[in-house]
C-alpha positions as CSV (number, residue, x, y, z in Angstrom):
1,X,11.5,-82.6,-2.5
2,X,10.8,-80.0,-5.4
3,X,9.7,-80.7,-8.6
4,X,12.7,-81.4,-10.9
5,X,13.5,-79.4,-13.9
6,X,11.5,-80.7,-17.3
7,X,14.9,-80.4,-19.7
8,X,13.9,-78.3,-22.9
9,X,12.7,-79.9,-25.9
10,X,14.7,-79.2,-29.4
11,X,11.1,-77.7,-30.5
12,X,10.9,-75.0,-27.8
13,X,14.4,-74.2,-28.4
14,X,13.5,-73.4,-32.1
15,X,10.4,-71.5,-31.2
16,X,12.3,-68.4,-29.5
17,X,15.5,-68.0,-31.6
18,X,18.3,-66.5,-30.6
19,X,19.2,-63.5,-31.7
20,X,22.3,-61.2,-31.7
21,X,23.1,-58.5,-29.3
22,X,22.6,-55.3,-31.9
23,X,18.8,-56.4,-32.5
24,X,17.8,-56.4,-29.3
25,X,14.9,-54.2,-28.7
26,X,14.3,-52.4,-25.9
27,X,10.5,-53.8,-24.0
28,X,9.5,-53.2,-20.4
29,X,11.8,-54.7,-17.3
30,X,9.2,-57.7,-16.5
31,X,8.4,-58.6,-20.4
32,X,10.2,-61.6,-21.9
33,X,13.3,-60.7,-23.1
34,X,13.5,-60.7,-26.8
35,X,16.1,-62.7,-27.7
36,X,14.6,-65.4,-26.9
37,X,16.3,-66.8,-23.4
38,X,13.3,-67.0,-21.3
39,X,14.1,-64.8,-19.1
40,X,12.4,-61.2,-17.8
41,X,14.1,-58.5,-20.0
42,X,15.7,-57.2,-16.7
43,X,17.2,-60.2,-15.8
44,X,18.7,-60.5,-19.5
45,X,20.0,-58.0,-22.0
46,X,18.1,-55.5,-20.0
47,X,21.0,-55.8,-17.3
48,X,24.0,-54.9,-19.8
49,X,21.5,-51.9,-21.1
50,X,21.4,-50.7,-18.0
51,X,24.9,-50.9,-17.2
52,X,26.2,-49.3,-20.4
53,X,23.9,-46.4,-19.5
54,X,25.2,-45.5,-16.1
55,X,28.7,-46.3,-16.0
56,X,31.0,-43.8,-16.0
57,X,33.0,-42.6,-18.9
58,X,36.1,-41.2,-17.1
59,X,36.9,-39.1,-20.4
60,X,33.7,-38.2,-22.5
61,X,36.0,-35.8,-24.4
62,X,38.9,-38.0,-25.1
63,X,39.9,-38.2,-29.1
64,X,37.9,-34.7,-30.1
65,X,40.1,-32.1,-30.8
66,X,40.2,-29.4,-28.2
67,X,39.5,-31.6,-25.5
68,X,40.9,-29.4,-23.0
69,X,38.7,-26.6,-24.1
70,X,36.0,-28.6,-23.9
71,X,36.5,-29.5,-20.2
72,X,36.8,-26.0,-19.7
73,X,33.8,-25.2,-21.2
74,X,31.9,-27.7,-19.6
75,X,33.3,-26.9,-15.8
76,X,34.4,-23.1,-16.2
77,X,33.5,-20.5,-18.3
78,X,30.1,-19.4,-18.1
79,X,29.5,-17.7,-21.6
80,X,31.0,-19.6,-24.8
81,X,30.6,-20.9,-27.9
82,X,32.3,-22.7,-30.4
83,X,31.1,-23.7,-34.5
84,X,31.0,-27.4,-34.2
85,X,31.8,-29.2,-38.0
86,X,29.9,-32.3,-38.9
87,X,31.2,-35.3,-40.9
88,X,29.9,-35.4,-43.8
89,X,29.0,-31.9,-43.4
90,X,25.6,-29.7,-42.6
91,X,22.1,-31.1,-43.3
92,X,19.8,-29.1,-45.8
93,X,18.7,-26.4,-44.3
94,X,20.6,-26.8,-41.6
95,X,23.0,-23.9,-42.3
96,X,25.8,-23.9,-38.6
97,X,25.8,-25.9,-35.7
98,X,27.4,-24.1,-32.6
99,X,28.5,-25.3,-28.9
100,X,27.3,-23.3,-26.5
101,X,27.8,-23.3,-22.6
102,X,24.3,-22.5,-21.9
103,X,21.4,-21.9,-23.2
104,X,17.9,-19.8,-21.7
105,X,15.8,-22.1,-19.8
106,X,18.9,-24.4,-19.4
107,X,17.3,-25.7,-22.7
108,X,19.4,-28.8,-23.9
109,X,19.3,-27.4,-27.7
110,X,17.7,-25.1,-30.2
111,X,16.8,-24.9,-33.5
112,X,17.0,-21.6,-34.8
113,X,14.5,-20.1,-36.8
114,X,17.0,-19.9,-39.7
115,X,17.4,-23.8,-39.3
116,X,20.7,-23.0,-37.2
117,X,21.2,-25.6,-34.3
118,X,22.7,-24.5,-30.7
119,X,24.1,-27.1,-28.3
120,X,24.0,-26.6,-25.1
121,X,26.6,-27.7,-23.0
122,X,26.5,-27.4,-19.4
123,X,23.1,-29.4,-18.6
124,X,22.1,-32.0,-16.3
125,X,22.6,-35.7,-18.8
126,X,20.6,-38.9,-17.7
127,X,23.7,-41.4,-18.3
128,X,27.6,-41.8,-17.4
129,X,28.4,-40.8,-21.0
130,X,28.3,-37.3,-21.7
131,X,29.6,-37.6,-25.3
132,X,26.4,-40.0,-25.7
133,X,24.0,-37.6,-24.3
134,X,24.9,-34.9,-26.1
135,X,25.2,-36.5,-29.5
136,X,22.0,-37.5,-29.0
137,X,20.8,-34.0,-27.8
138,X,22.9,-33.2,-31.4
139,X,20.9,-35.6,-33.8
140,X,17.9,-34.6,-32.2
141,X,18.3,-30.7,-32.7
142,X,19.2,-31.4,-36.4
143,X,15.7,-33.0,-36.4
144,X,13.4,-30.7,-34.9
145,X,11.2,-27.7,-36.5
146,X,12.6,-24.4,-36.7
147,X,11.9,-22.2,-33.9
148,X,11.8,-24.6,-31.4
149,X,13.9,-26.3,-28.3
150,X,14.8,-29.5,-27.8
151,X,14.0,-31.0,-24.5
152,X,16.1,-33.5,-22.3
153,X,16.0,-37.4,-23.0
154,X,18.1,-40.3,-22.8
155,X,20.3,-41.1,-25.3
156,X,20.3,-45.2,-26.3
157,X,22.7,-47.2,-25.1
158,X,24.1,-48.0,-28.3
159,X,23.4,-44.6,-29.8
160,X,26.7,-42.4,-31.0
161,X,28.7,-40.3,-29.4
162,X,29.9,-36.9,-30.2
163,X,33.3,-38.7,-31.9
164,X,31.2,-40.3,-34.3
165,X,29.3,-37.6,-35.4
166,X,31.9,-34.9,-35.3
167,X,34.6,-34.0,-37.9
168,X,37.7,-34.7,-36.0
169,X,40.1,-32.7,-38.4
170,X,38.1,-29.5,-37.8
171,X,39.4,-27.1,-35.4
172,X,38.0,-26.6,-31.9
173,X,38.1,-23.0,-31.2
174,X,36.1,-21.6,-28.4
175,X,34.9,-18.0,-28.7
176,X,34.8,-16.5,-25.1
177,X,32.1,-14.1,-24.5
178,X,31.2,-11.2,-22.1
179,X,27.3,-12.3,-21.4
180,X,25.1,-14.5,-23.3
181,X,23.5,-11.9,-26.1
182,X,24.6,-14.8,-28.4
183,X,21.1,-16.4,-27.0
184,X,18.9,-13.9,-28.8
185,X,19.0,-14.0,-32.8
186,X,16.1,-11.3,-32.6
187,X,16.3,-9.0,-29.6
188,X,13.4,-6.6,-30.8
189,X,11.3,-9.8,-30.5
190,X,12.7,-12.1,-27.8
191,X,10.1,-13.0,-25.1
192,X,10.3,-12.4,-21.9
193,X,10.9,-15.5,-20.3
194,X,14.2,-15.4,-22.6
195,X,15.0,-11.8,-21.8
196,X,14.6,-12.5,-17.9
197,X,17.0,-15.7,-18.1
198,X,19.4,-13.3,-20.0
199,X,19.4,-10.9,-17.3
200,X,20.1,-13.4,-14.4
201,X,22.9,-15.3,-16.6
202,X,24.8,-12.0,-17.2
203,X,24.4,-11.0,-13.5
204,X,26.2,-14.4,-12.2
205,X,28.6,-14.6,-15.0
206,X,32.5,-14.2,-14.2
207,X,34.4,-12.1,-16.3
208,X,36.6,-14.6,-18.3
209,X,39.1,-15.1,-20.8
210,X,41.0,-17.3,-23.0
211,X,44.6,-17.2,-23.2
212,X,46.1,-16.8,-26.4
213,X,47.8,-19.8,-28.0
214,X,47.2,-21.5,-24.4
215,X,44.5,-24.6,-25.0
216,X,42.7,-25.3,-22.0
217,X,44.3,-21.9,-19.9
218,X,41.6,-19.5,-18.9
219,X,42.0,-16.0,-16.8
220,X,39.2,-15.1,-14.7
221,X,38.0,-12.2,-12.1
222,X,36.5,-13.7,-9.2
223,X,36.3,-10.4,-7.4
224,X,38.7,-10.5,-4.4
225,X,41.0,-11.9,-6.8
226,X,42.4,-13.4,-10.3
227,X,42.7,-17.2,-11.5
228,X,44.2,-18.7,-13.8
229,X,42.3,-22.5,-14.7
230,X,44.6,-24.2,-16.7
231,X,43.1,-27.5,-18.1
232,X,45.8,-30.1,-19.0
233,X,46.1,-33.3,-20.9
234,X,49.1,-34.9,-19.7
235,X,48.5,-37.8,-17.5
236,X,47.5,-37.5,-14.1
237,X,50.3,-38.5,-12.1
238,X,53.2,-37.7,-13.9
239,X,51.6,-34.4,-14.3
240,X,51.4,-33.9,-10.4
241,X,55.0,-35.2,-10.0
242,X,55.9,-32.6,-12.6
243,X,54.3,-30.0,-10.7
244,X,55.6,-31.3,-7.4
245,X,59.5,-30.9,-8.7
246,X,58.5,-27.0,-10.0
247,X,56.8,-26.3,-6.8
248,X,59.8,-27.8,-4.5
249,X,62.2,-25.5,-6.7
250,X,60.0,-22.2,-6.4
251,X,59.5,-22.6,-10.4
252,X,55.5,-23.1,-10.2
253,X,54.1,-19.5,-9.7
254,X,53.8,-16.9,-12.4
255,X,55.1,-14.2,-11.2
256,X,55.4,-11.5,-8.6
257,X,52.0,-12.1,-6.5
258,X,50.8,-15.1,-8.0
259,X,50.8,-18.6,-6.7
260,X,49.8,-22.5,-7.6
261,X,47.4,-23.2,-5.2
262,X,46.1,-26.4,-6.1
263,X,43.9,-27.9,-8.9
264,X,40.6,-29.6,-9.7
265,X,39.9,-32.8,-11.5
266,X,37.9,-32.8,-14.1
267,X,36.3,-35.6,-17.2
268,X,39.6,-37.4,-16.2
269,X,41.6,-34.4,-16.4
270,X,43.8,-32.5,-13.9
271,X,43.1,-28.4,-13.5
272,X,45.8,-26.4,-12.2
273,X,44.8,-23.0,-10.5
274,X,47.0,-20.3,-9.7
275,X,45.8,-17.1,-7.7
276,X,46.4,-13.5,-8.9
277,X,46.7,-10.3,-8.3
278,X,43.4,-8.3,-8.8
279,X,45.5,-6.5,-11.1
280,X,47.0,-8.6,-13.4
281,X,45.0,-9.0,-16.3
282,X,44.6,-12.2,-19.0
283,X,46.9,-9.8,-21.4
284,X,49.5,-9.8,-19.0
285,X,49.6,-13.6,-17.6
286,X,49.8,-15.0,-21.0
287,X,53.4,-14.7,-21.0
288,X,53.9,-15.8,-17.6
289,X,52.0,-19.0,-18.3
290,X,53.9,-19.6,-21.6
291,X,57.1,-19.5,-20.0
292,X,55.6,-21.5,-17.3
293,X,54.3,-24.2,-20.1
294,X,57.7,-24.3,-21.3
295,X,59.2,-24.9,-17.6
296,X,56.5,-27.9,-17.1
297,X,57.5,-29.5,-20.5
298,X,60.9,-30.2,-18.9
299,X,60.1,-31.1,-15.6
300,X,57.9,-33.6,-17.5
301,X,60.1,-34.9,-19.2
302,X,62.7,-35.9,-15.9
303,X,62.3,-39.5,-15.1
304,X,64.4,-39.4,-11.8
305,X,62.5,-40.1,-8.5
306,X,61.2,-37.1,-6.5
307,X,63.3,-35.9,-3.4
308,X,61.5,-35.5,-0.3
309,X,61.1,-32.4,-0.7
310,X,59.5,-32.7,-4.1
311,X,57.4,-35.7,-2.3
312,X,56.1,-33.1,0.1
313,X,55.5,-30.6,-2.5
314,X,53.6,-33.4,-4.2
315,X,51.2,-34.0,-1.5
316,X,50.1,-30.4,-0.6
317,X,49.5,-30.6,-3.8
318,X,47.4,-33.6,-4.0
319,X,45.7,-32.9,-0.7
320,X,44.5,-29.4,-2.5
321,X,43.0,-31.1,-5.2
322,X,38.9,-31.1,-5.7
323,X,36.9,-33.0,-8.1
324,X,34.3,-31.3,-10.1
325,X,33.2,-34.5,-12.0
């Protein structure tokens, strides 16, 4: 028979108080936790630490403004920026902040000679919350010397996201670029190492556009042919049975030669993609898509059930769809 179970005294319950979740500190996986339980950190708050870190954030853009455009930037367009505005404002000496979509070396940030601060966007994170990440990323650019990168990390569980440190009445309004030239504040003096990334990032870069007065809708030459990558907010599936009742009706292309061919999922939200004509340039597909828009708004707003056809429609559609994150 084992030994039984001493019960705890009042005095060794007073020796480890408890305290609240907030002041936990962070101690190795084996240690004793530090609020007190008497348990292994890993086995305590250690567990919930862990969780908050990897689970998923479906949505890491949802509530900033611009969120389409910054799924699109994230997942599509390989040369962008946008000014991002603080609350509160800019740090001394900090003089801009900008979002990039990458930056040389697939650095996660830079701080500018000048005290300027690039973001990257499109890197590798350590946690399910890419808001987290890059807000850390964000608070540790603003941070570091001038002149130097900011290399990866892992944000704190508990750390803030980019919605708590962004101003959230400031326009989002992505700048689309032919290359990445924006890397280089001082060409005459850029190394190398920069110069060569430039070179390769130009080389693979599609040419891309954004479509005026469009959020989220971006044009781009793939070589054998055009796309249009539409980012969308509306929910998922009343956005596909929206689609569905266009496509049944012969109301979802864009024109002569063009064609909804399916869409991506992406940070929780659904990408429609329509093929092009080699030809038909963003200029020219704006109006098409606008008119289009308008289309979708009322086939979003029907409430009746889908016909078969409009069922079928709806699974092509669904079948066609990929997930990029």
């Amino acid at each position: 028979m084992g030994k039984k179970r001493r019960p705890q005294t009042k005095s060794a319950t007073t020796s480890n108080p408890q305290i609240t979740d907030g002041e936990v500190p962070v101690v190795g996986a084996r240690e004793p936790c530090p609020c007190g339980s008497g348990r292994r950190y890993k086995a305590c708050h250690g567990r919930a630490a862990a969780h908050a870190v990897t689970e998923l954030v479906q949505r890491p853009f949802e509530g900033l403004p611009g969120e389409c455009d910054w799924v699109a930037l994230r997942e599509l367009v390989p040369a962008a920026t946008a000014a991002l505005s603080l609350k509160g404002g800019l740090p001394e000496g900090v003089p801009s902040v900008t979002l990039a979509t990458v930056l040389p070396m697939a650095w996660p940030a830079l701080r500018r000679d000048d005290g300027s601060v690039l973001l990257g966007l499109q890197n590798d994170t350590a946690s399910g919350d890419l808001s987290r990440d890059l807000a850390d990323t964000l608070r540790r650019a603003l941070a570091a010397d001038p002149g130097t990168p900011v290399a990866a990390g892992r944000a704190p569980a508990d750390g803030p996201r980019l919605q708590d440190l962004l101003d959230q009445d400031a326009a989002f309004e992505p700048t689309v670029h032919s290359g990445f030239e924006f890397w280089i504040e001082d060409a005459e003096n850029a190394t190398a190492e920069v110069t060569a990334s430039l070179e390769r990032a130009n080389a693979a870069a599609l040419p891309t556009a954004r479509l005026a007065g469009l959020p989220g809708a971006y044009w781009c030459d793939a070589g054998e042919k055009n796309h249009l990558r539409w980012v969308m907010d509306h929910p998922e599936e009343k956005l596909l049975d929206a689609l569905a009742r266009l496509h049944a009706a012969d109301a979802s292309s864009l024109g002569e030669g063009t064609r909804l061919v399916g869409s991506f999922r992406a940070h929780g939200l659904v990408v429609p993609v329509w093929d092009l004509p080699t030809e038909l340039t963003a200029e020219e597909i704006t109006k098409p898509a606008t008119e289009f828009g308008e289309r979708l708004a009322e086939a979003l707003a029907a409430d009746a059930p889908l016909t078969p056809a409009e069922r079928r429609a709806r699974g092509g559609l669904t079948n066609r769809q990929v997930t990029l994150s």
